[in-house]
N, C-alpha and C positions, 0 to 999 in steps of 0.2 A: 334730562338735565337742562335746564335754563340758564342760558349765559346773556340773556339781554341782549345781544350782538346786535338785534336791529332799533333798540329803546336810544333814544336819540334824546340825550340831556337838553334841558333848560337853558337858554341862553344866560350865561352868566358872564361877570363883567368883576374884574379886579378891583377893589377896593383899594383908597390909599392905605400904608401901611400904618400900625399904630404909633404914635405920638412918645414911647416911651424909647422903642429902637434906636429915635435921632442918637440916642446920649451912652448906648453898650458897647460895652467892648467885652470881649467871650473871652474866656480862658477856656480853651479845649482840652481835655484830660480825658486819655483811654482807661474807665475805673478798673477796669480788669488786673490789666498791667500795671495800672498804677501801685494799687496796693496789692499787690506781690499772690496774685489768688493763680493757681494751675490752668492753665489755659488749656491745656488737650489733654484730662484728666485719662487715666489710662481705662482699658477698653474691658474690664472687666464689670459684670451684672452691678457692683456695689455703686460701678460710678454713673452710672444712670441718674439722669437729675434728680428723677423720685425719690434718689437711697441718698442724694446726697447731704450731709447734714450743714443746716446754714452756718456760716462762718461769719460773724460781725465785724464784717471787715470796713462799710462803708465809712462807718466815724473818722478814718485815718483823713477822712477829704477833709473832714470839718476843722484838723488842725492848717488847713493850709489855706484858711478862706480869709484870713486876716495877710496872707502872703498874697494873695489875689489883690484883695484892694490897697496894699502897699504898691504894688504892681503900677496901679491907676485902672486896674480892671474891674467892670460890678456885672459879669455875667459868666458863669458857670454851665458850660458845654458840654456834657456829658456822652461819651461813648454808649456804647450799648449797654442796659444795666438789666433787662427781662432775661429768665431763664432762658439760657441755650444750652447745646450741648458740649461745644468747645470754644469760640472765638468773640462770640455774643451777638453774631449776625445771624448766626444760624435757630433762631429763636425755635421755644417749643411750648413760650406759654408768655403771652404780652401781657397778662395781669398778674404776674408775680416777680418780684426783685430774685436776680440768680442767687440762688443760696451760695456761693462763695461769696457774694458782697454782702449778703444780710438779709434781711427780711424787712416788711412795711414799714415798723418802727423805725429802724434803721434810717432808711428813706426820707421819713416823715421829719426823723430829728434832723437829717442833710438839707434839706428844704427849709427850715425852721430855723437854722442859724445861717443860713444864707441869706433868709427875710431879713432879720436883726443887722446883717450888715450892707441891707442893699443890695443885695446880689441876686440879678436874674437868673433862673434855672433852664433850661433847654435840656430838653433828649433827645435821642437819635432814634429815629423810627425807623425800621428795617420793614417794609412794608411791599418790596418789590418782590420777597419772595421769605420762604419759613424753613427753619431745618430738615431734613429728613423725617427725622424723630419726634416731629410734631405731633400731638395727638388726631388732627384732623390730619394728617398725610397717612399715619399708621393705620388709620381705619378706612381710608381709600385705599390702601394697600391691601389688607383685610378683606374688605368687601365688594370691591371695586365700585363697578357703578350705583350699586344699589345703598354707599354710603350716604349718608347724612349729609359729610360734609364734599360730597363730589364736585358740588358747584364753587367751589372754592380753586378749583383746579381746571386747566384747559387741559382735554385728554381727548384724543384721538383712541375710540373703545372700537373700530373698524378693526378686525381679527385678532381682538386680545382673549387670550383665554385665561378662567379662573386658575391660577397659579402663575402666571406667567407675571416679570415685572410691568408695574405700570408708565404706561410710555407718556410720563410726564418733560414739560420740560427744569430747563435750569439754567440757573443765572450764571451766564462766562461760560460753562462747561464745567460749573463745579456741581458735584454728583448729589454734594452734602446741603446743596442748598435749592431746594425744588420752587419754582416759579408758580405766583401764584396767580387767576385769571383776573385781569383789570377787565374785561367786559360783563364781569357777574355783577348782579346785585349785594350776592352773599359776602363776595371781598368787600364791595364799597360800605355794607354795613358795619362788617367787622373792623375794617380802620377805622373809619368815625365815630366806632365803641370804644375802640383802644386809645386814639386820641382824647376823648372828653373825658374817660375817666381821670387819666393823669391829670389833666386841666385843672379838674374837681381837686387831685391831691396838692394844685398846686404850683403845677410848672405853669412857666408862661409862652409853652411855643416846643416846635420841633423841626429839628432838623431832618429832613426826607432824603434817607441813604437812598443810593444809586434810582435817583429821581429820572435821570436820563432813560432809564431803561423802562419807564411807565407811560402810557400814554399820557399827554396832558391835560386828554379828555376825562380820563378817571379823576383825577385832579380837582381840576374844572366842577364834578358829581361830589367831591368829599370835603372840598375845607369850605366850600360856602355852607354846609350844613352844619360843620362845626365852628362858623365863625357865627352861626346863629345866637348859640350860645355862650360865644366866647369871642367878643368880638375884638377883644385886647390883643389874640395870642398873634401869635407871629411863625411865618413857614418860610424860609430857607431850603431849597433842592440840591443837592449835589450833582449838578448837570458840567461834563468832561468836555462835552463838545455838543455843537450845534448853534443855531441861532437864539441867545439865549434870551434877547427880547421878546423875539415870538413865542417863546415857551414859554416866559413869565405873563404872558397875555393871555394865551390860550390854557393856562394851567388854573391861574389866579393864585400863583405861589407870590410870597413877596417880596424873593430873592435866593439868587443862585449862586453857586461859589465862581470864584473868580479864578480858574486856575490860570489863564491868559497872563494875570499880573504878576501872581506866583512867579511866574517860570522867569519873566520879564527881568522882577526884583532881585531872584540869585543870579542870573547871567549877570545883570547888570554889575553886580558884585563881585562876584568869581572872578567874570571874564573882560569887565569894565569894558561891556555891548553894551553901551548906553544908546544905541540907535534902536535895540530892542526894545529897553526900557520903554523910551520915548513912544515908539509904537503901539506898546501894549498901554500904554499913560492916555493915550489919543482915542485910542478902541474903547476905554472902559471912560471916559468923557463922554462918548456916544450916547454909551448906555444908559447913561444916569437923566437923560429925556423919558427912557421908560422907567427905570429901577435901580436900585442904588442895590448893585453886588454884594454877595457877603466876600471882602479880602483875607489874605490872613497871608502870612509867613512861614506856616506850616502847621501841619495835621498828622492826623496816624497815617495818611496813607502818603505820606513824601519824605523826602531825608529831612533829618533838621537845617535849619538854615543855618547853624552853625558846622555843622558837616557837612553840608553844601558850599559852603563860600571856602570852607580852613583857612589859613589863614591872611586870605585877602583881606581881612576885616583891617586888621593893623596894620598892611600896608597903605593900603586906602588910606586910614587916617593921616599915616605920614606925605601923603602926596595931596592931601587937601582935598575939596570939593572935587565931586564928578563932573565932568564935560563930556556931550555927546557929539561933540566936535560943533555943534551949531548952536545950542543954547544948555544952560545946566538944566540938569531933569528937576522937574517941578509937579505938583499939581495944580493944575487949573479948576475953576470952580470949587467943586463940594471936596472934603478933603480926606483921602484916605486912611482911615485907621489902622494899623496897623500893632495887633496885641504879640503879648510876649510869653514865656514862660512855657506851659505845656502846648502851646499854638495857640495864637489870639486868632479868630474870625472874624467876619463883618466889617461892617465899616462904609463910610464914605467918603 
């Protein structure tokens, strides 16, 4: 099995971001849960994604895209929407829409009255690792090293025997979601297939789930290839922690989530720690010498900001403008966006 572990990428170099990002603002929407589809479908043979029959559920987005740009929003953030088998991270086939939301068409008409009103489309690429039930994990399972797609997988085959589970790893210690290897070839191919295709459908860009947990050298191998032919699209990482400059430089992402602010803006509100505020306000000033964060106010993975603050919102108002005891919170420079609704991202 070839994992390239000693191929030593091209020196590559970050390009500035495209010229359309200046002016989005995302409306983040989990399609799963939005339009009401079964999340952990029950565990009988029938629910199997292969038995499962498509559901056209997608269109319900398309009544709320005129609510989007009422909003002041023109960019469309999409959760996980590829076959999985329960939550949509757990992916088992990147070139097909989950049959609970629909099929191609489906897709094709949500992208197509998004165009009509201006509205950038973004997906979430699940790319750090695939579900269990993937077809290329079930046939390593199967066959072990002598599969096809083994290279796909970092596996320690030192005294595994045939029947025995394969000592793959996994993301967090969830069992459901097998890790897949950033030092092969075979994975850097396979994103860069799943990436351009969608492009081809349409989107213009992808958000890179739990990007933190990827090397930034993988990175660095996949989106300069696909900025080849696409040199418009736009990459956003969901990086939780670290130095997120150095990541955006050594990755050639061209931008990361801003949780630092996040946390900044509810304290600041709840707990009216506007010295926090001000802190994270100064931090992410730094950052914008390298790259302009993606911010937001909330996403599937934090409380709403509205159940985050309760009801300080109206207090606040009544007691007027914030004070961090030294100057009111502001921003300095570029200016942060902050979107509404099912969670706005991005921004400067």
């Amino acid at each position: 099995m070839d994992h390239d572990a000693d191929r030593t990428p091209e020196p590559t170099t970050r390009t500035g971001e495209p010229a359309w990002v200046e002016h989005v603002m995302w409306w983040h929407v989990y399609p799963l849960g939005f339009v009401g589809a079964e999340i952990r479908p029950s565990n009988n043979p029938d629910s199997a994604v292969e038995h499962r029959p498509v559901e056209h559920r997608l269109g319900h987005l398309e009544g709320w895209l005129d609510h989007v740009v009422d909003l002041g929003l023109n960019g469309l953030l999409l959760g996980p929407v590829f076959a999985s088998s329960t939550h949509g991270y757990d992916t088992v086939d990147h070139f097909r829409i989950d049959p609970r939301l629909g099929d191609d068409a489906d897709f094709d008409r949500l992208v197509a009255a998004a165009r009509e009103r201006g509205i950038r489309v973004l997906l979430d690429g699940v790319f750090n690792h695939v579900g269990r039930k993937h077809p290329a994990f079930r046939a390593l399972a199967e066959q072990g090293p002598d599969a096809e797609t083994a290279p796909l997988f970092a596996v320690d085959w030192g005294g595994w025997q045939p029947g025995q589970p394969v000592p793959v790893g996994s993301f967090e210690g969830h069992d459901i979601l097998v890790a897949l290897d950033h030092s092969s070839s075979a994975t850097e191919d396979l994103v860069v297939q799943v990436m351009t295709y969608w492009l081809e459908r349409g989107i213009d860009g992808w958000r890179l789930d739990a990007a933190y947990a990827v090397p930034p050298a993988f990175w660095a191998r996949v989106l300069p290839r696909v900025r080849e032919r696409f040199p418009e699209a736009w990459f956003s990482g969901e990086v939780i922690h670290g130095d997120t400059a150095a990541i955006v430089l050594a990755s050639t992402m061209d931008s990361t989530t801003q949780y630092e602010l996040w946390q900044g803006i509810w304290h600041g509100i709840a707990d009216r720690n506007c010295y926090e505020l001000a802190h994270a306000i100064e931090r992410h000033d730094e950052l914008l010498a390298t790259f302009a964060p993606s911010t937001f106010v909330g996403n599937h993975d934090v409380t709403r900001i509205a159940s985050a603050v309760g009801g300080g919102v109206r207090r606040t108002r009544d007691r007027g403008p914030l004070h961090g005891g030294r100057h009111p919170v502001g921003l300095r420079g570029r200016r942060v966006r902050l979107g509404r609704g099912q969670g706005g991202t991005r921004g400067r």
